[in-house]
C-alpha positions as CSV (number, residue, x, y, z in Angstrom):
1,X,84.0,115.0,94.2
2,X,85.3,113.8,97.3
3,X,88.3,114.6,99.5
4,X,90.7,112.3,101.4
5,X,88.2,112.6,104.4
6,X,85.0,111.6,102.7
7,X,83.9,115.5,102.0
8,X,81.8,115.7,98.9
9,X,82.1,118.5,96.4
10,X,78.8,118.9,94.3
11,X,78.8,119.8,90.8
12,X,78.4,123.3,91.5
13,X,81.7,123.4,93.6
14,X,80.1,124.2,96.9
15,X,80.8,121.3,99.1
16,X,78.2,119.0,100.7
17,X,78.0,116.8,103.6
18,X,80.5,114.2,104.8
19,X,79.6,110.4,103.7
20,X,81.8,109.4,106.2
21,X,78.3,107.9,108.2
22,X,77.2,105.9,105.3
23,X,79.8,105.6,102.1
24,X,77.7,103.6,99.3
25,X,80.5,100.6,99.2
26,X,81.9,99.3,102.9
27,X,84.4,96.4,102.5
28,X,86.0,95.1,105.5
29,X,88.4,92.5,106.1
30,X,88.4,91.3,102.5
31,X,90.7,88.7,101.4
32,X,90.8,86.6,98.5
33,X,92.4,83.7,97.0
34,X,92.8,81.0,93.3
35,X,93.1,77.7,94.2
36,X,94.6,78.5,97.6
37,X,97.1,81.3,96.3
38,X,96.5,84.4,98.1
39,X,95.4,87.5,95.3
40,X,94.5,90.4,98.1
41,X,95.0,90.0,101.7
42,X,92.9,92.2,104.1
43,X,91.4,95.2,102.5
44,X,89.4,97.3,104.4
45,X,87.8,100.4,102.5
46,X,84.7,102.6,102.1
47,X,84.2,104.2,98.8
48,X,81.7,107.1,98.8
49,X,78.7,108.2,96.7
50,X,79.1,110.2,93.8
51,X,82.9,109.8,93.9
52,X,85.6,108.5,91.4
53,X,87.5,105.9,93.3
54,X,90.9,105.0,91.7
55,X,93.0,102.1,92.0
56,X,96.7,102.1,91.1
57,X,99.6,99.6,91.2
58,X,101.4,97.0,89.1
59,X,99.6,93.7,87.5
60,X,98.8,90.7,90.1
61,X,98.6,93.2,92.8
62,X,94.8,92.4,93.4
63,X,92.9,95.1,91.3
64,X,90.6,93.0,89.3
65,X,90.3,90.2,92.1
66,X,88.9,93.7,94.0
67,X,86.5,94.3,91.2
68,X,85.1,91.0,90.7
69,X,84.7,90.7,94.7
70,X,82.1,93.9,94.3
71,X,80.0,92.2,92.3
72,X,80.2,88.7,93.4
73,X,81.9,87.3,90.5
74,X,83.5,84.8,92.5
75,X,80.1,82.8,91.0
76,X,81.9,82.4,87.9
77,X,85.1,81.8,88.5
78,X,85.8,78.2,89.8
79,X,89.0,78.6,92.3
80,X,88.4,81.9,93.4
81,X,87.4,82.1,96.9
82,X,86.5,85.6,99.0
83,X,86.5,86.2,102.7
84,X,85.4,89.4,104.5
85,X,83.0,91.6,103.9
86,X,81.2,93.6,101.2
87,X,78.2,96.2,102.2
88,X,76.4,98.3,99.1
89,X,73.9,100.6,100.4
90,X,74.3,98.7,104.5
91,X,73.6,95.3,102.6
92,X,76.0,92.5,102.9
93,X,76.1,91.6,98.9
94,X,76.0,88.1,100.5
95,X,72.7,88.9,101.7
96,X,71.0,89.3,98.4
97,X,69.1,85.8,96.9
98,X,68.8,87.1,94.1
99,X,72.1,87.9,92.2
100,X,70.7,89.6,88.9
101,X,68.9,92.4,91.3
102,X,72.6,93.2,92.8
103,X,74.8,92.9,89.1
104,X,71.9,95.1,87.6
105,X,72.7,98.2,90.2
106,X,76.4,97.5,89.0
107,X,77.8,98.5,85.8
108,X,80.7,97.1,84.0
109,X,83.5,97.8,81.8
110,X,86.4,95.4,81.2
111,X,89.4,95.8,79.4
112,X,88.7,94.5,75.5
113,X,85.0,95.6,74.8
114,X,82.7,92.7,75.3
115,X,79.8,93.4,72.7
116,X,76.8,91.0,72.4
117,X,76.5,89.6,69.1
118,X,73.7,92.0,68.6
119,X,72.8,95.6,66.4
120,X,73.9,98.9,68.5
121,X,70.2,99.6,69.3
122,X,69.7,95.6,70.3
123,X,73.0,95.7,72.5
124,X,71.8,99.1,74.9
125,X,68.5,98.1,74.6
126,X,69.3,94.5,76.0
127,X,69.1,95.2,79.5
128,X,66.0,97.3,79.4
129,X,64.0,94.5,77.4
130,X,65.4,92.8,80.3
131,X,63.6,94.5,83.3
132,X,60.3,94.7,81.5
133,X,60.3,97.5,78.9
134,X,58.4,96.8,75.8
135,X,57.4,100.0,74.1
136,X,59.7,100.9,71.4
137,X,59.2,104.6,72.1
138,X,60.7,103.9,75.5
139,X,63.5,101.8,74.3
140,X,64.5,104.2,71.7
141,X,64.4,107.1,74.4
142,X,66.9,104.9,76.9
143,X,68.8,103.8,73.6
144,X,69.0,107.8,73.1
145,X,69.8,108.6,76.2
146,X,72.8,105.9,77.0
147,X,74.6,106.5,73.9
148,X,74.3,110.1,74.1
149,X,75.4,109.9,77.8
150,X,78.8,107.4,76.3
151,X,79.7,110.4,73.4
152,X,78.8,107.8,70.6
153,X,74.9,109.4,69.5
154,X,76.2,111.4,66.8
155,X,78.7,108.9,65.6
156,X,76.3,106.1,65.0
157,X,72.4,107.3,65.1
158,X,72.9,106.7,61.1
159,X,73.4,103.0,61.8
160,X,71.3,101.3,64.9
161,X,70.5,98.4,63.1
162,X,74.4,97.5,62.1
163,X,75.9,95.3,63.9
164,X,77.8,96.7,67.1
165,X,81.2,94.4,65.9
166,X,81.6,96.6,62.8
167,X,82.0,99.5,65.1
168,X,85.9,100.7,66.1
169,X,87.4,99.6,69.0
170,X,86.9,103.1,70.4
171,X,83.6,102.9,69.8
172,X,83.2,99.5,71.0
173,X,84.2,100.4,74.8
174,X,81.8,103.3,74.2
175,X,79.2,100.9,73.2
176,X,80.2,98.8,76.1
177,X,79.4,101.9,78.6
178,X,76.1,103.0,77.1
179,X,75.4,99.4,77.7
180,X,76.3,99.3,81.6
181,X,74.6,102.3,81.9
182,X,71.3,100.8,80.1
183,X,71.4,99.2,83.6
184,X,70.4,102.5,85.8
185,X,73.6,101.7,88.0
186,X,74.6,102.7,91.2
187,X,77.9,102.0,90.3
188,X,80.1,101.7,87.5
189,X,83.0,99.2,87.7
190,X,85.8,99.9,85.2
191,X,88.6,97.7,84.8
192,X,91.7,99.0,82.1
193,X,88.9,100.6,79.6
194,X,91.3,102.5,78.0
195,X,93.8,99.6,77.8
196,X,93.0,99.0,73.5
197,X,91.8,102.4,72.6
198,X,93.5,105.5,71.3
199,X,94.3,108.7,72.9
200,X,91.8,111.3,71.8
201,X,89.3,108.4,72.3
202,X,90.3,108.3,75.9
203,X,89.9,111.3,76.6
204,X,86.6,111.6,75.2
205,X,85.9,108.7,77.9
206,X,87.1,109.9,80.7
207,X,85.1,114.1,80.2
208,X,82.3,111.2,79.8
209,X,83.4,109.8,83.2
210,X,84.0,113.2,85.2
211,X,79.7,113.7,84.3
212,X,78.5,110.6,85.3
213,X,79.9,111.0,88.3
214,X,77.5,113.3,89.2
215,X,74.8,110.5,88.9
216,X,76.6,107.4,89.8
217,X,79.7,106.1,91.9
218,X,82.5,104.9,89.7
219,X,85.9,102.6,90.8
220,X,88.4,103.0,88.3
221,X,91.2,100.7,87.6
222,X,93.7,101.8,85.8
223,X,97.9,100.7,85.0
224,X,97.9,104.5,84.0
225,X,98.6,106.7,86.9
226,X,98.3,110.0,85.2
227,X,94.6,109.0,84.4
228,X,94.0,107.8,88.2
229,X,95.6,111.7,88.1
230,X,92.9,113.3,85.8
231,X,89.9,111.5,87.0
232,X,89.8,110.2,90.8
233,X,88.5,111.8,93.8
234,X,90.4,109.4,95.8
235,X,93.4,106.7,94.8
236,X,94.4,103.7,96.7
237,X,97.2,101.9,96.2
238,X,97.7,98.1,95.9
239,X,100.8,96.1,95.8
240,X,101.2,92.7,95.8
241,X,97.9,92.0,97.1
242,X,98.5,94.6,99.9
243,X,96.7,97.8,100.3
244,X,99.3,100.2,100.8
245,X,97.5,103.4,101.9
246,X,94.5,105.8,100.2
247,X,94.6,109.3,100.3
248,X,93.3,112.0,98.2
249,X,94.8,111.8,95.1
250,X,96.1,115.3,94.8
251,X,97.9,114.7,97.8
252,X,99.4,111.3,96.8
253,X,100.5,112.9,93.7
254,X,102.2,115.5,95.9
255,X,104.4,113.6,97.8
256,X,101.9,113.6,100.9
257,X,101.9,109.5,101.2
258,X,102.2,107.7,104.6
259,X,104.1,104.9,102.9
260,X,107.7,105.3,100.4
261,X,106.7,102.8,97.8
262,X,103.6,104.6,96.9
263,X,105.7,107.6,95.5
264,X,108.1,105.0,94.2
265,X,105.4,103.5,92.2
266,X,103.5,106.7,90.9
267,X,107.3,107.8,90.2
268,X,108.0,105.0,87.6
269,X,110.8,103.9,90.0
270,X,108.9,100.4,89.7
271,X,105.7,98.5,88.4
């Protein structure tokens, strides 16, 4: 856990060192545009290791565009053009020649579950195959491991070899996560996971989410601003491409904001 000012709190509650000299993500300057129409403007940020990172604030303010920018998806999308900076670990993500070896140190999760058209066991034990594990022993371990880590083991050990499509939407998204983190990510980029899934299923998500942090850095983005709430360390707010302010979320929740429309907007008075 992490407070306004970059303290970590470990899992045991006692609270570690400032990350302030060296957050995990740096992003400075960033801007980024479709086709010439401005999406964010500006954004400077550091997000720190081991924290839950939440962003808030009403579609087309520049959420996603922010999450696609972290892991260079700008690649795929014809149009979409990013300016600034992005540092993971002191390393302009720019700098890397090799794009697989940055996505595979990034997790993630989109809205709808994306499922390959593959069994559950073949769909967590995709990336793993992937970086050069052969042994089924080990794949079943990882395959073990991830699902157990997304709360679907015990749901679905019974059927590895069905096809991860027949699974519900709730599991799905759970499927998805086991997935990313069949990667070994550094971090875990969620966009609106719990957009197409029930309650209780959410919540079962997001006790998942409040572990991993301990192991990974996750930025959640999320319409729902009682789960930014629940779940992250730290919340900034966008709006209309602007970054309005971050603060510890506790204290944005309580009134303590530097700028009016970020109460506004947590309020329900717009968005």
């Amino acid at each position: 856990m992490v407070d306004g000012n970059g303290a970590a709190e470990v899992a045991n509650g006692a609270v570690g060192p400032l990350y302030d000299a060296a957050p995990i993500i740096e992003v400075q300057d960033l801007s980024i545009s479709y086709d010439g129409k401005t999406a964010l403007q500006d954004v400077t940020l550091d997000i720190y290791r081991h924290e839950i990172f939440g962003i808030i604030g009403p579609a087309n303010s520049g959420k996603t565009s922010f999450l696609r920018a972290l892991n260079r998806m700008e690649a795929f999308n014809l149009g979409m053009e990013v300016r600034g900076s992005v540092s993971i670990n002191g390393k302009n993500i720019n700098d890397w020649q090799n794009e697989y070896a940055l996505r595979s140190r990034i997790g993630v999760v989109f809205p709808l579950p994306v499922g390959l058209p593959l069994t559950v066991y073949e769909n967590v034990a995709f990336s793993p195959r992937l970086r050069g594990i052969r042994k089924r022993a080990q794949l079943d371990e990882v395959v073990e491991r991830c699902l157990t880590r997304a709360a679907l083991w015990d749901e679905v050990k019974g059927r590895l070899d069905s096809l991860g499509s027949l699974l519900s939407g709730g599991q799905q998204q759970r499927l998805t996560i086991a997935r990313a983190l069949s990667q070994e990510p550094e971090l875990l980029l969620l966009d609106e996971f719990s957009i197409a899934i029930d309650p209780v299923t959410t919540m079962r998500i997001e006790d998942v989410l409040k572990e991993l942090c301990g192991e990974l850095t996750i930025v959640l983005v999320t319409n729902l601003v009682q789960q930014a709430r629940r779940l992250a360390d730290r919340t900034a707010f966008f709006l209309m491409g602007e970054l309005v302010e971050i603060g510890a979320t506790e204290d944005l929740f309580e009134g303590k904001v530097k700028d009016e429309r970020t109460t506004g907007y947590i309020e329900g008075r717009f968005g």
